[in-house]
Residue, then its C-alpha position, 0 to 999 in steps of 0.5 A: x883320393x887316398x893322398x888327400x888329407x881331411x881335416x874335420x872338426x867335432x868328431x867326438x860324436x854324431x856326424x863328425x865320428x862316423x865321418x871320419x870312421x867312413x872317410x879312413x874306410x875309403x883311404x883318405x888321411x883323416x884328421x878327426x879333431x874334437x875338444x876336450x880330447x885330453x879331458x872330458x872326450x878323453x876316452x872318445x879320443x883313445x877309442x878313434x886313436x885305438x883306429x891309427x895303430x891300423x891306418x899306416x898313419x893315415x888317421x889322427x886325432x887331435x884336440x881342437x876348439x873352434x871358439x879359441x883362435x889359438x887353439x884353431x891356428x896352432x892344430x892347423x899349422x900342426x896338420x899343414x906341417x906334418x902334412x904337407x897340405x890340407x885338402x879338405x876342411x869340413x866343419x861339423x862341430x856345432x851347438x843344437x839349442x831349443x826353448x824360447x828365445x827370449x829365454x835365451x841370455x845374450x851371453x847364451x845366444x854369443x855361445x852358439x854363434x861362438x861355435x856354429x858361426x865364428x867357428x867355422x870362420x876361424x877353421x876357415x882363415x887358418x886353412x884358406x891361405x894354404x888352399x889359396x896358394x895351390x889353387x885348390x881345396x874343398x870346405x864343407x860347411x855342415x848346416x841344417x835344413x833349419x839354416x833354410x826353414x824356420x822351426x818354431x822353439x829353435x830361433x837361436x839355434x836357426x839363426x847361427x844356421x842361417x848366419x852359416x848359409x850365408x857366409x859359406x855361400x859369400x865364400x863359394x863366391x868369392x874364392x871360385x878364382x882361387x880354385x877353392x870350393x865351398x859347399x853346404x850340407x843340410x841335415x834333417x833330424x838324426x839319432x846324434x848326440x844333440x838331443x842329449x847335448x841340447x842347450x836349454x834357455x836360462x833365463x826360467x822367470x822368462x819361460x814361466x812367465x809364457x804360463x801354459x805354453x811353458x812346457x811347448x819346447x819340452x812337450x815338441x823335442x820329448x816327441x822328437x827325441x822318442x821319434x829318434x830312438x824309433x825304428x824310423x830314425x834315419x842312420x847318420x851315415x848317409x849324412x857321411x855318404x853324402x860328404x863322401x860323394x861330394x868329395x869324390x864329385x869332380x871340382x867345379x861339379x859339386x852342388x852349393x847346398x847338398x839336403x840330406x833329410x830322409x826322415x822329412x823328406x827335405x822338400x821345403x829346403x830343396x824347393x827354397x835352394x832351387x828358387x834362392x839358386x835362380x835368384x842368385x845367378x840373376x843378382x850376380x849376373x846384373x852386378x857383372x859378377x856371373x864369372x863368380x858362379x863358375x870354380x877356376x880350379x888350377 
């Protein structure tokens, strides 16, 4: 596994820099990629980098933003150039909104899909053709327990995740003959970076218009926030852990949906990917398509 070379992206905080913290401990070439590295990640991008004079140049850090197709194409051919290949693609960068979500402007809710959707899609578009042509690769898609529940005051945030269920999961389906795997990671609540970074509705008129229930967004993610300050929070790296092991679970054994909620216990998202998993092999199996539930690798 130390040859394998590890492109994840949103690694200035949360999720993504204790990933590839943990992933250059076990031995993998790391590429941690972050927006605004040369600019407001700055001084986030030199304490990772400050990990390459010790890695024997294993670890890297570039500067990359999902919502830009340039951006995506060009750090991605620099990473296949230098490279060789890309085995491992995990998508972590995202946007956690909360409020109302009529409050939320179009232009808003395009954002966070910008990012949490098209994103991923991009980063997949420009390493798939590579993947494709070895026959093997692995994509790890970091949604969310909300890409399977519905939590009240987070519609816009919950739609881009269940947008992201959906399309990783067309993807695992349509690349298992190309030895190409796709799978999902769904997080519960963690002490990361997006209860500060939370993106709030615009539109004020609109949430003073709910009158007392107003401050219901507020008055739910304060006790959120203060339960992830507590003792109780769970440690975001057993979300690594979790990417680690499936990394290391052998090709075609890997499960579609991978819950990692300590702090909720994950029940009601592991019921719903146990029924949604009985139902999809029965669809595929009545179209003929059961052979797509089954990786080919090379």
């Amino acid at each position: 596994m130390g040859h394998k070379t590890v492109l994840i992206t949103g690694s200035s905080s949360g999720f993504g820099n204790v990933m590839a913290r943990r992933l250059l401990e076990k031995g993998y070439n790391v590429c941690a990629t972050m927006r605004g590295g040369n600019g407001k990640n700055a001084q986030i991008a030199a304490e990772l980098q400050s990990l390459a004079s010790t890695s024997n140049d294993k670890f890297h850090v570039l500067d990359l933003d999902v919502t830009s197709d340039t951006s995506v194409q060009t750090t991605a051919q620099e990473i296949l150039s230098r490279e060789g290949n890309i085995d491992i693609l995990i998508n972590n960068a995202g946007i956690f909104s909360s409020g109302y979500t009529e409050a939320f402007s179009t232009e808003q809710l395009q954002q966070i899909f910008d990012v949490n959707v098209f994103g991923v899609h991009r980063m997949m578009r420009a390493v798939l053709p590579s993947m494709r042509q070895r026959r093997s690769g692995l994509i790890i898609n970091i949604s969310s327990i909300m890409g399977r529940i519905v939590m009240p005051l987070s519609g816009a945030y919950g739609a881009s995740k269940y947008a992201l269920e959906s399309l990783s999961e067309s993807y695992r389906y349509e690349l298992a003959p190309t030895g190409v795997e796709v799978v999902i990671v769904e997080p519960g609540a963690f002490p990361t970076g997006v209860w500060t970074k939370m993106l709030t509705p615009d539109d004020q008129e609109r949430i003073a218009s709910y009158g007392s229930l107003a401050l219901a967004p507020d008055e739910l993610w304060r006790g959120m926030r203060g339960l992830m300050q507590s003792e109780q929070a769970p440690n975001p790296q057993v979300v690594a852990d979790a990417v680690i092991k499936l990394i290391e679970t052998p090709a075609g054994y890997r499960p579609v949906r991978s819950v990692v909620d300590p702090f909720g216990g994950g029940a009601g998202p592991t019921a719903i990917n146990e029924t949604a998993s009985q139902v999809q092999a029965q669809l595929l199996e009545s179209f003929g398509l059961s052979q797509l539930l089954t990786l080919q690798p090379s």
